[in-house]
Every structure is written in structure tokens, then in C-alpha cells.
C-alpha positions in Angstrom: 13.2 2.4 13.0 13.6 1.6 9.4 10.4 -0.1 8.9 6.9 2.0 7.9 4.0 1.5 10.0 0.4 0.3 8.9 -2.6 0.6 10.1 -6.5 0.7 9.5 -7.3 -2.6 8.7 -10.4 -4.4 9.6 -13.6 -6.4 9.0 -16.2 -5.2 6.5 -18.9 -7.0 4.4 -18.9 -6.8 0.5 -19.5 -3.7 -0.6 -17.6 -1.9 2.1 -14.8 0.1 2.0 -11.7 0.2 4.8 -8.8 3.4 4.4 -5.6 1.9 5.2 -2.6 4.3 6.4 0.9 3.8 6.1 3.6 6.3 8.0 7.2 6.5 6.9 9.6 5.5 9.1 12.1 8.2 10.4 15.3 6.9 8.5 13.0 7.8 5.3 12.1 11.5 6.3 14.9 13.4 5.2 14.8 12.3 1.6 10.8 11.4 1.3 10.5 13.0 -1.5 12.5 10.3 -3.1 10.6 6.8 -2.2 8.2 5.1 -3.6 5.8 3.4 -1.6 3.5 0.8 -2.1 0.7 -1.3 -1.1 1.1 -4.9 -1.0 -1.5 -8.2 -0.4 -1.4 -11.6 0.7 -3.5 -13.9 0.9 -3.8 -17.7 2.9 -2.2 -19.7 0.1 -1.3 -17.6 -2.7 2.0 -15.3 -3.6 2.4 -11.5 -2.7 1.3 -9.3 -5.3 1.3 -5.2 -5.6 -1.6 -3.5 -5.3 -1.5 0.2 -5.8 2.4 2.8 -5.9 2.7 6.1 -5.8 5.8 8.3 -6.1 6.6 10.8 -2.7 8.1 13.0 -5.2 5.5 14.2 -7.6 2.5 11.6 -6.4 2.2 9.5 -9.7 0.6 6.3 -9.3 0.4 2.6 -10.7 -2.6 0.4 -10.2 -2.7 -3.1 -10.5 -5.7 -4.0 -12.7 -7.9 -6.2 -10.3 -8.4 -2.8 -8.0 -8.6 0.2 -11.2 -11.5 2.5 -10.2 -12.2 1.0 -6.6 -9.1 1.6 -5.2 -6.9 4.8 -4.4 -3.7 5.8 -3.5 -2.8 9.0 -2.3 -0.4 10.5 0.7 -0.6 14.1 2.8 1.9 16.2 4.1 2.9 14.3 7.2 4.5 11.6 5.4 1.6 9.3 5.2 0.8 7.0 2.2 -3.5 6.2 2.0 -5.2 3.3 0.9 -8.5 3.9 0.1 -10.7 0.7 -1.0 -14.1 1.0 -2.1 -16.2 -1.8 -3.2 -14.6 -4.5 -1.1 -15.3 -8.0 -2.4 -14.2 -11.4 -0.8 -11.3 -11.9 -3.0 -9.6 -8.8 -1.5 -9.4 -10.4 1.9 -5.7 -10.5 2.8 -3.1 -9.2 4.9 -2.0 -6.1 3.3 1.7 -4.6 3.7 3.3 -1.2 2.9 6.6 -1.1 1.6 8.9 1.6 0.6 11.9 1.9 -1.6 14.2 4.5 -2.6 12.9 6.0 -6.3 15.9 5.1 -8.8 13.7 5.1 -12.2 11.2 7.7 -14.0 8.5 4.9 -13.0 7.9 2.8 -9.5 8.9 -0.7 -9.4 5.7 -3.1 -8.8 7.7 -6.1 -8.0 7.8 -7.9 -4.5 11.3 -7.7 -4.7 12.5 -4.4 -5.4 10.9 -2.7 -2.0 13.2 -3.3 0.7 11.7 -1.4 4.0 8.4 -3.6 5.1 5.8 -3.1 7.1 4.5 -5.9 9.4 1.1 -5.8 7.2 -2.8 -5.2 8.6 -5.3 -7.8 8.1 -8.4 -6.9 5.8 -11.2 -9.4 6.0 -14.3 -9.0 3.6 -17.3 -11.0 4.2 -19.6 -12.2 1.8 
């Protein structure tokens, strides 16, 4: 299995928060240290657009400016990446993908296109 694994999506009204977990796949777990991984959206209509990165190797992060300060990346020691979102609003209903990438710059990639291992995504639904 090449692909990560997502899970913890869900239904919450605004204000709610949801943790979203992704888990590497196994062809990533003898060089984890050496990925980034990332949280992706998508929602009914509109493009793919990155969320939140962090770096296995060292944990740095990247947020993109719509979730600053209600949203938080973050992984543990078994190889799983967190999403924690606070503060839910309507506009952050989407289906919500992890992908990973190897690291081959100081700084994660935020683009679509340079992750190539994809989840199959978890649907987050925020009601108003």
C-alpha cells in the first residue's frame, strides 16, 4: 500500500471542532523522516487547495491563511499526521485529503501537484 489512510471526518455545527488523522502508508516507513505530508480540501465546485504541511523530519509547518490560529497540524510517533480544526465554519465543509511527498527542499511544497501519494479523502460537513 502506497497510499496514506484518513480518517476522523464527520458532521459538526459551526463552532465545532473535528481531529482528522492521517497514517503513512508502509512504503513510507523506512524513510518517514523524509516526507512531507499535507492536508488538502475540496469542495462541491471549486479547485483543491492545501490546507495545513508539516515536515516528518523536524515537524515545521505551513498554514494556509483562511485556517491560521483555528487549525493545527501536528504528528506522533507512530507515523500519524493530525488535523486539528477548531472553530469550524460552513465554508470549511469539504472532503479533505492527506497527501505525502518525499521532502526535496528546506521548505514543504503547498501545491496540488507536487504530492504524489493520496489518500481517498474524509468528508467534513459544517452546519450552519
Amino acid at each position: 500500500q502506497v497510499q496514506p489512510v484518513e480518517s476522523g471526518g464527520g458532521s459538526v455545527q459551526t463552532g465545532g471542532s473535528l481531529r482528522l488523522s492521517c497514517a503513512a502508508s508502509e512504503y513510507m516507513y523506512s524513510s518517514y523522516s523524509s516526507y512531507c505530508v499535507g492536508w488538502f480540501r475540496q469542495a462541491p465546485g471549486k479547485e483543491r487547495e492545501g490546507v495545513a504541511f508539516i515536515s516528518t523530519g523536524g515537524g515545521s509547518t505551513v498554514y494556509a491563511d483562511s485556517v491560521k490560529g483555528r487549525f493545527t497540524i501536528s504528528q506522533d510517533n507512530t507515523k500519524k499526521v493530525y488535523l486539528q480544526m477548531n472553530s469550524l465554519q460552513p465554508q470549511d465543509t469539504a472532503m479533505y485529503y492527506c497527501a505525502a511527498r518525499r521532502k526535496t527542499s528546506l521548505r514543504c511544497p503547498t501545491m496540488v501537484d507536487a504530492y504524489n501519494y493520496w489518500g481517498q479523502g474524509t468528508q467534513v460537513t459544517v452546519s450552519s
